[in-house]
Backbone bond lengths (Angstrom), bond angles and torsions (degrees), N, CA, C in turn:
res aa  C-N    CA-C-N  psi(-1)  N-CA   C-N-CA  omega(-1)  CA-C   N-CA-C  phi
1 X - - - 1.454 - - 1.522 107.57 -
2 X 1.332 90.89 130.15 2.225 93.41 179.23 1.626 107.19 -53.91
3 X 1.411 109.47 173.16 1.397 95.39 157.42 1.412 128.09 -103.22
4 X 1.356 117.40 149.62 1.330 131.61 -137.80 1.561 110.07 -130.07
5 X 1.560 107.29 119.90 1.223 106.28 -179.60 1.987 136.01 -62.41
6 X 1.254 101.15 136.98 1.835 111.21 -175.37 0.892 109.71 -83.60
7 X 1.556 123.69 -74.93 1.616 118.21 -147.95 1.364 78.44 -159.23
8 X 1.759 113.84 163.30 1.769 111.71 143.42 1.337 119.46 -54.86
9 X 1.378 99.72 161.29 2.068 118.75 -175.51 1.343 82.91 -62.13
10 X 1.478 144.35 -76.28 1.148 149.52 -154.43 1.495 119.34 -47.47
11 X 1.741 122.21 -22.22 1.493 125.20 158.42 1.609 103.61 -57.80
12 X 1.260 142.42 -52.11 1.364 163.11 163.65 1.723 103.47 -28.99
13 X 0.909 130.17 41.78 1.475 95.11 174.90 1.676 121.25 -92.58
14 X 1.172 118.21 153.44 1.450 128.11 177.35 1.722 107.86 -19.34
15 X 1.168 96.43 132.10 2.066 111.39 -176.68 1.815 102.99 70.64
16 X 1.116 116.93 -4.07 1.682 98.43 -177.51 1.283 130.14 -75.53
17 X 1.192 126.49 160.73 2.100 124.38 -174.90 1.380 83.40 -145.14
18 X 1.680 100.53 111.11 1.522 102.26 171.86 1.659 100.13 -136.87
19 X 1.632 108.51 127.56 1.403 120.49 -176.68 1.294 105.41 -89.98
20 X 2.167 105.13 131.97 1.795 117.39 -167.89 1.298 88.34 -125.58
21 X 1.353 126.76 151.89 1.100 134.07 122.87 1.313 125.39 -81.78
22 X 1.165 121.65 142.26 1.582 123.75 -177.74 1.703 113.51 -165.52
23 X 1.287 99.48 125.72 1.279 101.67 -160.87 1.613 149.57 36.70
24 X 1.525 73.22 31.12 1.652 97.68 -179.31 1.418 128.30 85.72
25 X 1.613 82.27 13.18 1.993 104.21 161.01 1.063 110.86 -115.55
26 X 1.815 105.12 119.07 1.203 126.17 173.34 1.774 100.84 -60.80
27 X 1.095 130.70 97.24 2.129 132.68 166.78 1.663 104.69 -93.53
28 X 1.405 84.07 143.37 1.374 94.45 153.16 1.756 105.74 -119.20
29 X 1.403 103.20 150.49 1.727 100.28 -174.71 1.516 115.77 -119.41
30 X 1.175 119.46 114.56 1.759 94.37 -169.22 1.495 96.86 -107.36
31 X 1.205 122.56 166.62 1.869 122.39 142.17 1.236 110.78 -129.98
32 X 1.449 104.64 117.45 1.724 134.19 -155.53 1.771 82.89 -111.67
33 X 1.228 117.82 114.13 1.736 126.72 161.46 1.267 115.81 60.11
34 X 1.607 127.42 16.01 0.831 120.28 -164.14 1.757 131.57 101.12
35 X 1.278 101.62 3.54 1.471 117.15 179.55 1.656 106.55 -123.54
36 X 0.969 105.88 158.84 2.191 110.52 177.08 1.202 99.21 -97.17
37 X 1.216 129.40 150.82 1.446 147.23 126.98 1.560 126.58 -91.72
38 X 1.267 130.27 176.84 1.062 125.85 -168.63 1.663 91.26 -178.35
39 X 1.943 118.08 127.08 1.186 102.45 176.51 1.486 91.33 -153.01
40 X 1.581 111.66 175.49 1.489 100.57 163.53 1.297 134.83 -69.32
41 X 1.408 110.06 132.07 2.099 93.58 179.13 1.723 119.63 -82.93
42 X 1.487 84.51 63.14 2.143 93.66 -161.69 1.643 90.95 -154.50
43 X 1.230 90.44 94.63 1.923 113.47 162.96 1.480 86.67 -46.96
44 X 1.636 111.33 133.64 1.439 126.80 176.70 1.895 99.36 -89.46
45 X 1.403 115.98 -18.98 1.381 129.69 -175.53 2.046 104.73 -69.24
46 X 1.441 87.51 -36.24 1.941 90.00 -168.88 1.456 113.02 -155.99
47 X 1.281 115.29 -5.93 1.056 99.95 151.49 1.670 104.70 110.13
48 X 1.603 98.61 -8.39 1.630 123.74 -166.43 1.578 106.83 -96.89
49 X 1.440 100.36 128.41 1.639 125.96 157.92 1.615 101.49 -7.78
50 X 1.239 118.38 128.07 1.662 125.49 -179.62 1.941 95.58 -131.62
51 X 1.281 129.85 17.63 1.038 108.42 -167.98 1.889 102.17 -105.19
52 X 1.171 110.32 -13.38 1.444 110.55 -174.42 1.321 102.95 -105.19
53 X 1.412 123.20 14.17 1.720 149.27 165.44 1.808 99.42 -49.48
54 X 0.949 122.83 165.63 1.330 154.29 149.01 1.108 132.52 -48.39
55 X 1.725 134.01 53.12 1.172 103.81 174.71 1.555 133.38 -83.57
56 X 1.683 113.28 159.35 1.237 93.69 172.93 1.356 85.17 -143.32
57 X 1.633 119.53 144.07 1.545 126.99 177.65 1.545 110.03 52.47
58 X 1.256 121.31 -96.91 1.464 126.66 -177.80 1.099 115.27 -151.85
59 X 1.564 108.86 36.00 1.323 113.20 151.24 1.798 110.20 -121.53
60 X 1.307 94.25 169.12 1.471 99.10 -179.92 1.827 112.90 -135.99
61 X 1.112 119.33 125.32 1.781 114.30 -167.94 1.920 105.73 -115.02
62 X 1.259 111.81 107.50 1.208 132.01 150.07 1.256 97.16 -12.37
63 X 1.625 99.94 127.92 1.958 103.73 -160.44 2.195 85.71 -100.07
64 X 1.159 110.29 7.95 1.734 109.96 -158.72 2.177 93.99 -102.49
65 X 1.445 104.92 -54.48 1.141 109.74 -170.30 1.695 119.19 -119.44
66 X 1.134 93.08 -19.00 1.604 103.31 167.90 1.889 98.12 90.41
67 X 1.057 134.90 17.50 1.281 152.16 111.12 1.687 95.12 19.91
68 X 1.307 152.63 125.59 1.573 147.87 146.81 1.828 109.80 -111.93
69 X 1.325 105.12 126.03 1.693 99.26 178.50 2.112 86.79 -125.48
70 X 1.561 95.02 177.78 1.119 101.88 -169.63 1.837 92.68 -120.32
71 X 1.141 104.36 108.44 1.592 119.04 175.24 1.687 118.79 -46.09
72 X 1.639 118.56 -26.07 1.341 100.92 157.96 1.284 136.42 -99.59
73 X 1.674 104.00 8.29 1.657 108.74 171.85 1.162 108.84 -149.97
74 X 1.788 122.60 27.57 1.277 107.27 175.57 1.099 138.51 56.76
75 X 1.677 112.44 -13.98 1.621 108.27 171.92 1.940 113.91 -37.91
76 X 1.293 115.13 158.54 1.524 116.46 145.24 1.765 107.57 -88.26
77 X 1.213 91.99 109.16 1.546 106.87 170.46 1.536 113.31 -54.93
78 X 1.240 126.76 -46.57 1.592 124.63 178.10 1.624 120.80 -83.28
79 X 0.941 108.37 0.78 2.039 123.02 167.26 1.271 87.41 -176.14
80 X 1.691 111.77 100.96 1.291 129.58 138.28 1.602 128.50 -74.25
81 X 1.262 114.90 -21.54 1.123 119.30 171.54 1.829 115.62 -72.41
82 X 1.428 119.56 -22.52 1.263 110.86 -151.09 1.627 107.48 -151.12
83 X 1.536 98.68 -12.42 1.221 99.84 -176.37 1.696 107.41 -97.23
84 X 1.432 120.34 174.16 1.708 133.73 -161.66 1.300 94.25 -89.00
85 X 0.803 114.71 113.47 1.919 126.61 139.71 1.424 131.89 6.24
86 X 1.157 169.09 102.51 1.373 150.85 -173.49 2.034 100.11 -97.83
87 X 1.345 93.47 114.50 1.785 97.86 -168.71 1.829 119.82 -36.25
88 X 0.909 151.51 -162.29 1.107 131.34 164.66 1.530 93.61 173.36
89 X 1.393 101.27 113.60 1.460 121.90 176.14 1.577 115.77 -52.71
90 X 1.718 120.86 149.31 1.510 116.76 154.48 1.929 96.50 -81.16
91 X 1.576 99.14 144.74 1.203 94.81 174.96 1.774 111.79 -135.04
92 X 1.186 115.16 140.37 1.599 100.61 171.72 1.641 113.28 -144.11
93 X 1.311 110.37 179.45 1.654 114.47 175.24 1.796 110.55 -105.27
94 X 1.024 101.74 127.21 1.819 91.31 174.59 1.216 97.03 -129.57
95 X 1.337 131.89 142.84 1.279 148.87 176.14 2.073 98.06 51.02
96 X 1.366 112.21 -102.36 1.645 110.72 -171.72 1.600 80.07 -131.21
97 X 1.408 125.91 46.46 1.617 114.70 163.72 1.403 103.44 -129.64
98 X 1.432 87.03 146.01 2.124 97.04 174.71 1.857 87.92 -96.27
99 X 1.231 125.32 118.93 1.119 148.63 138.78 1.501 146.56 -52.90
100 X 0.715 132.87 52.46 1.630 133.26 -168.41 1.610 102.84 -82.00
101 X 1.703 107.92 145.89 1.261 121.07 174.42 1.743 118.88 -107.31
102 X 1.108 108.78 112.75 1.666 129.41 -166.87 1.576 111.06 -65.05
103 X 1.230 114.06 -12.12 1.398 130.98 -154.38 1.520 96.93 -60.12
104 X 1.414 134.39 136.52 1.528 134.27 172.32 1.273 111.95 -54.00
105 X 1.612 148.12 125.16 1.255 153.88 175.69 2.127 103.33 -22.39
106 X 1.067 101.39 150.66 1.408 100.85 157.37 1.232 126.41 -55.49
107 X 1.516 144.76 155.25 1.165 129.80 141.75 1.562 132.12 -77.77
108 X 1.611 109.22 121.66 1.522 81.67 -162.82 1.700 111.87 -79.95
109 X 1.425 115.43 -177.30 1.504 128.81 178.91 1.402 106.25 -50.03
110 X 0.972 112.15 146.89 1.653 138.22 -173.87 1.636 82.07 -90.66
């Protein structure tokens, strides 16, 4: 899927966490210092709402179990070794649009 416009840059302003649906992705969108994020609003732990979660810096904590992932790579911060991923969008600005790309993750190498 191309990438596909959200909202204007100007909904976005610096420190915000604003939950979109869009095309049938539940996002949460932050702008942390001046940069976007874009992640799923679906705790990979339960399945539960992560957008009214906690962020702090570039992490974000599951407001249900206290769950912490890291918003630019999705790691699970509390079992990185073993624990699920929290998805995490490419995101960009083109002209006065915040853009996110819907496209299914890569598969990585076997």
């Amino acid at each position: 899927m191309p990438w596909t416009d959200l909202a204007p840059a100007a909904d976005f302003p610096e420190g915000s966490q604003r939950c979109i649906k869009h095309a049938d992705h539940p996002l949460v969108v932050m702008n942390v210092n001046g940069t976007l994020h874009a992640v799923a609003n679906v705790c990979p732990h339960a399945g539960l709402p992560l957008g009214e979660g906690e962020r702090r810096g570039l992490t974000l904590t599951c407001p249900y179990h206290g769950y912490t992932y890291s918003i630019k790579d999705g790691r699970d911060l509390d079992d990185p070794e073993f624990g699920q991923p929290l998805r995490v969008y490419p995101v960009r600005i083109e002209g006065d649009a915040v853009q996110v790309d819907l496209a299914p993750p890569a598969e990585p190498d076997a």
